[in-house]
C-alpha positions in Angstrom: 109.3 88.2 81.7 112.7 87.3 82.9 112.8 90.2 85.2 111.3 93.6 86.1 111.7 96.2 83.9 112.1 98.5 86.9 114.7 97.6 89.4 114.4 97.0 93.0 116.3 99.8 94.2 113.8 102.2 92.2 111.1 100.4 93.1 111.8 101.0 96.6 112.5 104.6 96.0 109.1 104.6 94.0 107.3 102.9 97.8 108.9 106.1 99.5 107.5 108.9 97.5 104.0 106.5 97.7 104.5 106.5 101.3 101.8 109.2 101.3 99.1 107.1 99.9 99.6 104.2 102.8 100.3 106.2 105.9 98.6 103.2 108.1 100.5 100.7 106.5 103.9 101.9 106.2 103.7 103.4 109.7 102.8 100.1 111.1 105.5 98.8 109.1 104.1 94.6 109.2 102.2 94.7 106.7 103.5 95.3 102.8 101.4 98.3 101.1 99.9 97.8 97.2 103.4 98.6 95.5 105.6 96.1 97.3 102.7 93.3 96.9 102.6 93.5 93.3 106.1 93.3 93.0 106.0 90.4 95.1 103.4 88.6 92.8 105.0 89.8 89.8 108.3 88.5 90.8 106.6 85.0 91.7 104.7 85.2 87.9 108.2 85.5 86.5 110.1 82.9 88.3 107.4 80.4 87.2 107.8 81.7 83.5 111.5 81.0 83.9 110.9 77.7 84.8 108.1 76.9 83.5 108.4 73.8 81.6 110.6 72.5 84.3 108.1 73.6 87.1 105.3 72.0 85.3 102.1 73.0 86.2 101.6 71.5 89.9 105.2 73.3 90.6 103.8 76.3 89.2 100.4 76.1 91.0 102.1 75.4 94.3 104.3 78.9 93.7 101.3 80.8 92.9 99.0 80.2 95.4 100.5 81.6 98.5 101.6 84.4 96.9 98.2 85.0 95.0 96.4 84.8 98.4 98.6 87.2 100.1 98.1 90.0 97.5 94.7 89.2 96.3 91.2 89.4 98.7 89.7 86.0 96.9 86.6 86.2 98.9 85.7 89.5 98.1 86.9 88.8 94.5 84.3 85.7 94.7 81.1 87.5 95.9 81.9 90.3 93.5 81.8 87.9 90.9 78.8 86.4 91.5 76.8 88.8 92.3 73.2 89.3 93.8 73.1 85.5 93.6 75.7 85.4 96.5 72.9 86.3 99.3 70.7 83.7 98.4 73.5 80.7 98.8 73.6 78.5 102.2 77.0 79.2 103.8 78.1 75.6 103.0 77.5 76.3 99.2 79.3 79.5 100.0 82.0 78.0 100.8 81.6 75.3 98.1 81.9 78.2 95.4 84.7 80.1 97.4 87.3 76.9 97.1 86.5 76.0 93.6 86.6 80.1 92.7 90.3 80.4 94.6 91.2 76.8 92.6 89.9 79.1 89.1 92.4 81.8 89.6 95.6 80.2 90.7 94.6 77.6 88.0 94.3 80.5 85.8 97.6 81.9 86.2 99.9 78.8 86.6 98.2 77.8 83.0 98.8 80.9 81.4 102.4 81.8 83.0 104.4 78.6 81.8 107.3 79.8 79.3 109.1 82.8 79.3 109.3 84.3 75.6 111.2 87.6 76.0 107.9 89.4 78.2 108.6 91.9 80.8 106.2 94.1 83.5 106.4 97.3 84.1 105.1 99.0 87.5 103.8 102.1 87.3 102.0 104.4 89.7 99.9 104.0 93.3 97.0 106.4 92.9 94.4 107.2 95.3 90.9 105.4 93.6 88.7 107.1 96.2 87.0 105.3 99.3 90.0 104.9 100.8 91.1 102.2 97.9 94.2 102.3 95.7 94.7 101.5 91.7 98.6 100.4 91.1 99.0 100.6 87.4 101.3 98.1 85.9 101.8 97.0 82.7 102.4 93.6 80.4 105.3 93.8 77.2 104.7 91.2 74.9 107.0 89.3 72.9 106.1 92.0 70.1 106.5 95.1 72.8 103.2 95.6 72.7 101.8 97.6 76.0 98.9 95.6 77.9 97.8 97.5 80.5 97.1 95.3 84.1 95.6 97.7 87.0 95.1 96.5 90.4 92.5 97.9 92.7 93.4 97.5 96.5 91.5 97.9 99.3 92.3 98.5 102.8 90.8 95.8 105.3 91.8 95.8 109.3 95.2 97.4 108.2 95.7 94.9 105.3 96.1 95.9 101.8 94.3 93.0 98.9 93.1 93.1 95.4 90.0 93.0 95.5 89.5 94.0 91.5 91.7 94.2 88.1 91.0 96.5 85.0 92.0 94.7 81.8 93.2 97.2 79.1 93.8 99.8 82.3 90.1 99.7 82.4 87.9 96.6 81.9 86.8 95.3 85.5 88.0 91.6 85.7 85.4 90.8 88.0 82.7 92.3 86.0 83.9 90.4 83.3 83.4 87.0 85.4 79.9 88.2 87.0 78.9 88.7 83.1 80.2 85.1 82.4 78.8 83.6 85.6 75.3 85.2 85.8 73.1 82.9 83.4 74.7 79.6 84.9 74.4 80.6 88.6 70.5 82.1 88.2 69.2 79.1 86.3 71.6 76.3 88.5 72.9 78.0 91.7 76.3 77.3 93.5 76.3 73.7 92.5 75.9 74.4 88.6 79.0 77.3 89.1 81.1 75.3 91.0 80.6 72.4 88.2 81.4 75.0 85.8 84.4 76.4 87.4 85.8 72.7 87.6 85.0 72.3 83.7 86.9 76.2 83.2 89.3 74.4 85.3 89.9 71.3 83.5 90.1 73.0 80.0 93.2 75.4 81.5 95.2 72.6 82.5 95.2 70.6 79.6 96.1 74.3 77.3 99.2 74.2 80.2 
């Protein structure tokens, strides 16, 4: 993943026949629409698989995690995760879970983006997803060339374009996934038992990395 597979100067061609899609963004012209912020992340993904081993994984965390919370909505991303259970927390354990969530996913990424191995993304299409949301479709070549498909559902908040979702395989909700995972532990132990297993989830990723 030494690069995009797409260049910048059609990427930015792609962002002007999109312009359709994000006529509130675009006009407004401060705040970057779907397109441009997943090339911004991808971009960030790849330097840190360049230099991985000599990043390590604090340097890569520290890369990631700006970047990952311009471009992703974590606390959305959070309460979709964990469901109906979310209501019933206080607002300090809210908060509690929130952190140790937004620690999960930058962990998750800086572990699992660490050495560059001949990978590339692909961007793909903005399209509109309905509700005034929008699905950019990338995708992930492996070492092998095989195609994974990465899809990123945005959402528009106060003029501000986040992730608030990603379909693995172009169509298996990430945060589904994690509300699947997450259900059992948060009924039977609430926040405190998630955030203790986040921390473990945590642990085990940076000892892979």
């Amino acid at each position: 993943m030494t690069r995009l597979t797409m260049s910048r100067r059609h990427a930015l061609a792609m962002l002007g026949a999109a312009a359709a899609l994000f006529p509130r963004v675009t006009h407004a012209q401060s705040e970057p629409d779907p397109l441009t912020l997943i090339g911004g992340f991808y971009d960030t993904l790849l330097d840190c698989l360049k230099r991985g081993p000599e990043l390590g994984f604090d340097g890569r965390y520290q890369l990631i995690e700006p970047v990952l919370n311009g471009t992703f909505d974590i606390a959305t991303m959070c309460k979709i995760a964990v469901g109906p259970e979310w209501t019933k927390m206080p607002g300090d354990k809210k908060g509690a879970v929130l952190v140790t969530f937004n620690k999960y996913m930058v962990t998750t990424y800086a572990a699992r983006f660490k050495s560059f191995v001949g990978q590339q993304f692909k961007i793909g299409e903005a399209k509109q997803a309905g509700d005034g949301r929008v699905l950019v479709e990338t995708q992930l070549i492996r070492s092998n060339g095989e195609p994974v498909e990465l899809n990123y559902l945005f959402r528009l908040n106060k003029g501000v374009w986040r992730v608030i979702d990603i379909y693995l395989a172009g169509a298996i909700s990430q945060m589904a996934q994690m509300r699947s995972d997450f259900a059992k532990t948060v009924t039977d132990g609430g926040p405190d038992a998630l955030i203790a297993s986040l921390e473990q989830k945590i642990l085990d990723l940076q000892k892979e990395s």
